[in-house]
Backbone as a printed PyTorch tensor [residue, N CA C, xyz], in Angstrom:
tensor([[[-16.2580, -20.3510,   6.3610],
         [-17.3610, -19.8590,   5.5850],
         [-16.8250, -19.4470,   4.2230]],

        [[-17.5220, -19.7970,   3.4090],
         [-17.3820, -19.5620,   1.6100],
         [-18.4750, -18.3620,   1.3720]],

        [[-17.8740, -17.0450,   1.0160],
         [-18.4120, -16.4060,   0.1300],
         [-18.1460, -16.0210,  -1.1450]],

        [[-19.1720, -16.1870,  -1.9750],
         [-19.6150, -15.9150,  -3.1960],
         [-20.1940, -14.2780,  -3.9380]],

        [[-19.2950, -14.1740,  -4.5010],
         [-19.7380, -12.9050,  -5.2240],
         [-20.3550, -12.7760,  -6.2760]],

        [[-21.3010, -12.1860,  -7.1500],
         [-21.6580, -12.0850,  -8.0870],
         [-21.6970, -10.8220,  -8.9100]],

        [[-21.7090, -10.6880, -10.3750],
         [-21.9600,  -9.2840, -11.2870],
         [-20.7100,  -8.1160, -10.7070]],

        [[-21.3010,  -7.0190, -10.5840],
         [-20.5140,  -6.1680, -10.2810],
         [-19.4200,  -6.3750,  -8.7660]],

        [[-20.2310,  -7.4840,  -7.8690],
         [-18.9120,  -7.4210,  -6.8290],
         [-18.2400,  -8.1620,  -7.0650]],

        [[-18.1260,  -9.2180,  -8.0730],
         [-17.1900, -10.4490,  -8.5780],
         [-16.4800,  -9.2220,  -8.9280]],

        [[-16.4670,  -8.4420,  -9.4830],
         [-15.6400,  -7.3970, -10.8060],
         [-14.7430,  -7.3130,  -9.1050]],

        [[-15.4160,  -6.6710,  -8.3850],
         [-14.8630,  -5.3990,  -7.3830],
         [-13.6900,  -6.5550,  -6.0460]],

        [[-13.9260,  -7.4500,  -5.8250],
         [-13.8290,  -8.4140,  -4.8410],
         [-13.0530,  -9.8410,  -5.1120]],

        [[-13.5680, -10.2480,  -6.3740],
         [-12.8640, -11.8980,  -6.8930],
         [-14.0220, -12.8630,  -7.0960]],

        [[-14.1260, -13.6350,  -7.0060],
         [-15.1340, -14.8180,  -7.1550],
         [-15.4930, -14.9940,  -5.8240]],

        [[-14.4820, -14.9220,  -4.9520],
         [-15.0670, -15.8050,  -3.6200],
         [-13.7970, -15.7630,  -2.9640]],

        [[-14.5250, -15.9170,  -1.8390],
         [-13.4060, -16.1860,  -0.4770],
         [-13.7310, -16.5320,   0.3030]],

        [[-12.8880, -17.1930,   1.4650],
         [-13.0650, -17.8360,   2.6400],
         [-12.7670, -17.4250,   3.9040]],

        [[-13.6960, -17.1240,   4.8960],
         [-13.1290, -16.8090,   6.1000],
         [-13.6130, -17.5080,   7.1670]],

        [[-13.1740, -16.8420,   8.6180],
         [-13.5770, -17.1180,   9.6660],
         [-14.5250, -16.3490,  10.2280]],

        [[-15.5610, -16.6760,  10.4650],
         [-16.8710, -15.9120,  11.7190],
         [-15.7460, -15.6660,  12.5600]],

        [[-15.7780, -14.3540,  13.0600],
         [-15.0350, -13.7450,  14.2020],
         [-16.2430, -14.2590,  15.7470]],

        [[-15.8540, -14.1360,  16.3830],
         [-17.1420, -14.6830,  17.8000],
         [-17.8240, -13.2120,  17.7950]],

        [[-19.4470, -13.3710,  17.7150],
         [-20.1490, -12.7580,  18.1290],
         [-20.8540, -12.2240,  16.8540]],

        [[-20.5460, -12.5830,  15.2860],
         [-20.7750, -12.3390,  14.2260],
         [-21.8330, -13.7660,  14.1910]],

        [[-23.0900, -13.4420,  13.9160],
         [-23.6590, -14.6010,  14.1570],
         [-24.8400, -14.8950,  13.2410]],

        [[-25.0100, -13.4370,  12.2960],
         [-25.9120, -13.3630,  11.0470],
         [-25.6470, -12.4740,  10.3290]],

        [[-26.0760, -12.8140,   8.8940],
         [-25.8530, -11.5920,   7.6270],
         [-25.6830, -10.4470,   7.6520]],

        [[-25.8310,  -9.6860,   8.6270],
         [-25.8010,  -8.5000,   9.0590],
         [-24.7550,  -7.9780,   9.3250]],

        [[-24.3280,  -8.7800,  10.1480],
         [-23.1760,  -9.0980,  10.6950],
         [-22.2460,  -8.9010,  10.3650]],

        [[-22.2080, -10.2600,   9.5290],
         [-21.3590, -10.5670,   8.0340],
         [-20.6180,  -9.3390,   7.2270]],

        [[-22.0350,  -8.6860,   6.7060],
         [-22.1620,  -7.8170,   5.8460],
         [-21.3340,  -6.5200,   6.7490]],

        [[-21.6230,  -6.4720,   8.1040],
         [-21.0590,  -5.0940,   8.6690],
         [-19.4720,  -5.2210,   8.5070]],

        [[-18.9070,  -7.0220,   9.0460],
         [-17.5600,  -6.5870,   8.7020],
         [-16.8780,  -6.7210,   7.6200]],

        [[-17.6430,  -7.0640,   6.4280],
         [-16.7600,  -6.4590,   5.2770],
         [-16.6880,  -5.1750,   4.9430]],

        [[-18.0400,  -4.5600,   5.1230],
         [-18.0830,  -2.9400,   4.9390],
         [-16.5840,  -2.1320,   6.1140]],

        [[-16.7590,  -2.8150,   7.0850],
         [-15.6270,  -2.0440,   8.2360],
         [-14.6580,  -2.4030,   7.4550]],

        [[-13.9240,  -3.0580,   6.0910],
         [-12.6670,  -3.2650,   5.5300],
         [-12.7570,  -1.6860,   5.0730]],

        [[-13.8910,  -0.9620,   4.7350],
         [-13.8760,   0.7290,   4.0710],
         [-13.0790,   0.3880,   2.3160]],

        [[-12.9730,   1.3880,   2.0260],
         [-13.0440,   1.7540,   0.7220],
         [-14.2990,   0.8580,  -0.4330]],

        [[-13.6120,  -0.0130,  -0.9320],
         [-14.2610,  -0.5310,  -2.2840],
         [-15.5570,  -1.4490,  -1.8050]],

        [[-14.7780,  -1.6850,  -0.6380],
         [-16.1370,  -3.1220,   0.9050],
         [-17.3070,  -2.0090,   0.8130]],

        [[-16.5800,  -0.6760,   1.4840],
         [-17.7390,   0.0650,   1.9270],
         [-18.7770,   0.8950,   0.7510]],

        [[-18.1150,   0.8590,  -0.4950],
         [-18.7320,   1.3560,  -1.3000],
         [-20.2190,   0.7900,  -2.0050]],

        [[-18.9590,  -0.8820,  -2.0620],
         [-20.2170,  -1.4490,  -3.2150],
         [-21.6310,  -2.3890,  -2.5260]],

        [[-21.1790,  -2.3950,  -0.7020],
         [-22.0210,  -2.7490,  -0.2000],
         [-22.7470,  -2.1960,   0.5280]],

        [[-22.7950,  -0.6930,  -0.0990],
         [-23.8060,   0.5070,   0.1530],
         [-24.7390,   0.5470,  -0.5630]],

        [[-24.1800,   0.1910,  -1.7940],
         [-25.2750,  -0.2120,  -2.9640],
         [-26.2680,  -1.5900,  -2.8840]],

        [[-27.3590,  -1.3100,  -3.7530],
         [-28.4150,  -2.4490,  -3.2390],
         [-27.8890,  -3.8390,  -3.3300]],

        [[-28.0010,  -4.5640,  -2.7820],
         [-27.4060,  -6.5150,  -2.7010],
         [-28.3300,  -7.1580,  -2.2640]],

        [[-28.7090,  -8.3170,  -2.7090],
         [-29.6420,  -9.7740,  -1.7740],
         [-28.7890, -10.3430,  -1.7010]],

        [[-28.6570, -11.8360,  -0.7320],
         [-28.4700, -11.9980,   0.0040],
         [-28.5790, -14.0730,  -0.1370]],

        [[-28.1970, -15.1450,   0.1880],
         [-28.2310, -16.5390,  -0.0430],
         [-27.5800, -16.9160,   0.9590]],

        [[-27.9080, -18.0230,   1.4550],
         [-27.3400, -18.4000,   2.5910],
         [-27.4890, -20.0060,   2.2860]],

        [[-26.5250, -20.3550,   2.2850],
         [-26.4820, -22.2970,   1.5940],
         [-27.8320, -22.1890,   1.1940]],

        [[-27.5060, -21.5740,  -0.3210],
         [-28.4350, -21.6770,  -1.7080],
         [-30.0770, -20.8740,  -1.6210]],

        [[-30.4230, -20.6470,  -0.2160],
         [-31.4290, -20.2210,  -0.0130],
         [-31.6790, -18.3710,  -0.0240]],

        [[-32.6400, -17.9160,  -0.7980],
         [-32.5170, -16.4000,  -0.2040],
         [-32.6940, -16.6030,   1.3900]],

        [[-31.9090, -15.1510,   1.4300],
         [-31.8850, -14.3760,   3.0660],
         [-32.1430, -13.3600,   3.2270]],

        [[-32.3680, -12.8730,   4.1200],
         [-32.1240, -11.3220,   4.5630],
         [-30.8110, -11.3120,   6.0990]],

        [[-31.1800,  -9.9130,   6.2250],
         [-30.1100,  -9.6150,   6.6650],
         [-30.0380, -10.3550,   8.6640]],

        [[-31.0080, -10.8580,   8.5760],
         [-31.3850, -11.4630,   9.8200],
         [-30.9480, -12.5950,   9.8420]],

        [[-30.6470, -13.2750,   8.8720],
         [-30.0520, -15.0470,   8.4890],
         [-29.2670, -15.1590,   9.6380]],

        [[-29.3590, -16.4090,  10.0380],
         [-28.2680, -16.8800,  10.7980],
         [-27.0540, -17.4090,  10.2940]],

        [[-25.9970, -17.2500,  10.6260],
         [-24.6900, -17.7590,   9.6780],
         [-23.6910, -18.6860,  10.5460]],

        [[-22.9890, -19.3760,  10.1800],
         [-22.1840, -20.3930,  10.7370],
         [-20.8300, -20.5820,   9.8810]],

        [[-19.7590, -20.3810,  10.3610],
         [-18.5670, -20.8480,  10.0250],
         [-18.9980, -22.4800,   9.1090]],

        [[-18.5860, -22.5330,   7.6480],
         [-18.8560, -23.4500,   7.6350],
         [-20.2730, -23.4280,   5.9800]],

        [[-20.8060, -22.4790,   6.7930],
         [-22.2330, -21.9040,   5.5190],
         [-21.7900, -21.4850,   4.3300]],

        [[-22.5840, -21.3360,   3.2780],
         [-22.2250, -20.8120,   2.0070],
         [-22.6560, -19.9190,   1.6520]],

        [[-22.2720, -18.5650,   1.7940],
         [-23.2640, -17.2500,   1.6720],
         [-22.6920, -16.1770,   0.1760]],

        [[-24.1660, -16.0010,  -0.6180],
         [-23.6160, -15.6190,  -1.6060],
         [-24.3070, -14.0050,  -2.0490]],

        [[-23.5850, -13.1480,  -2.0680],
         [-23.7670, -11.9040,  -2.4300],
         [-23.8700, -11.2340,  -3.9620]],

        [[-24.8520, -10.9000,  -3.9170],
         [-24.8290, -10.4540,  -5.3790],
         [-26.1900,  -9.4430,  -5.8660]],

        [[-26.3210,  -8.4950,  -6.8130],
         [-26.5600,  -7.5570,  -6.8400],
         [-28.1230,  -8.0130,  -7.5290]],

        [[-29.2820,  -6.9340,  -7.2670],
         [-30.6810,  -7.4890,  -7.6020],
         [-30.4510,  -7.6740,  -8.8900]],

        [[-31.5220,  -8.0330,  -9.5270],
         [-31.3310,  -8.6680, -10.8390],
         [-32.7890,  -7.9810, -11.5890]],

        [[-32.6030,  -6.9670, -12.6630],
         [-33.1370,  -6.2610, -13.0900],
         [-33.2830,  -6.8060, -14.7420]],

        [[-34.7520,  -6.4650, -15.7180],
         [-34.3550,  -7.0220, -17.0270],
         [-35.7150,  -5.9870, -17.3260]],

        [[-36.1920,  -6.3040, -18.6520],
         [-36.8840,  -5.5620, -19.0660],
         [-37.2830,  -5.5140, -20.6890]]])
């Protein structure tokens, strides 16, 4: 699986990285819980508000995910 960072978590994280679905990690939620369990900077900035893409499509946190998917994180998008 390829994740994608954007705005402030590109800053905090890198562009992107690649991992493995651990077994039993099986949607965004998921996902999202075990980067936060890395704690510190994981747990900080993904306390803060984020949506959510899942091969190009919005998601929520219910998405189903697959070793393999392209899931991209990045922070709402505000203008004015």
């Amino acid at each position: 699986m390829r994740i994608l960072y954007f705005a402030r978590l590109r800053e905090a994280f890198g562009a992107y990285e690649d991992i493995m679905l651990p077994q039993g990690v099986t949607d965004a939620g998921g996902l999202v819980a075990l980067l936060e369990a890395r704690g510190g900077k994981w747990h900080d900035e993904l306390a803060k508000p984020f949506r959510l893409a899942v091969n190009r499509q919005m998601a929520g946190l219910d998405a189903a995910v697959n070793n393999g998917d392209e899931v991209a994180i990045f922070p709402p998008v505000t203008g004015g």
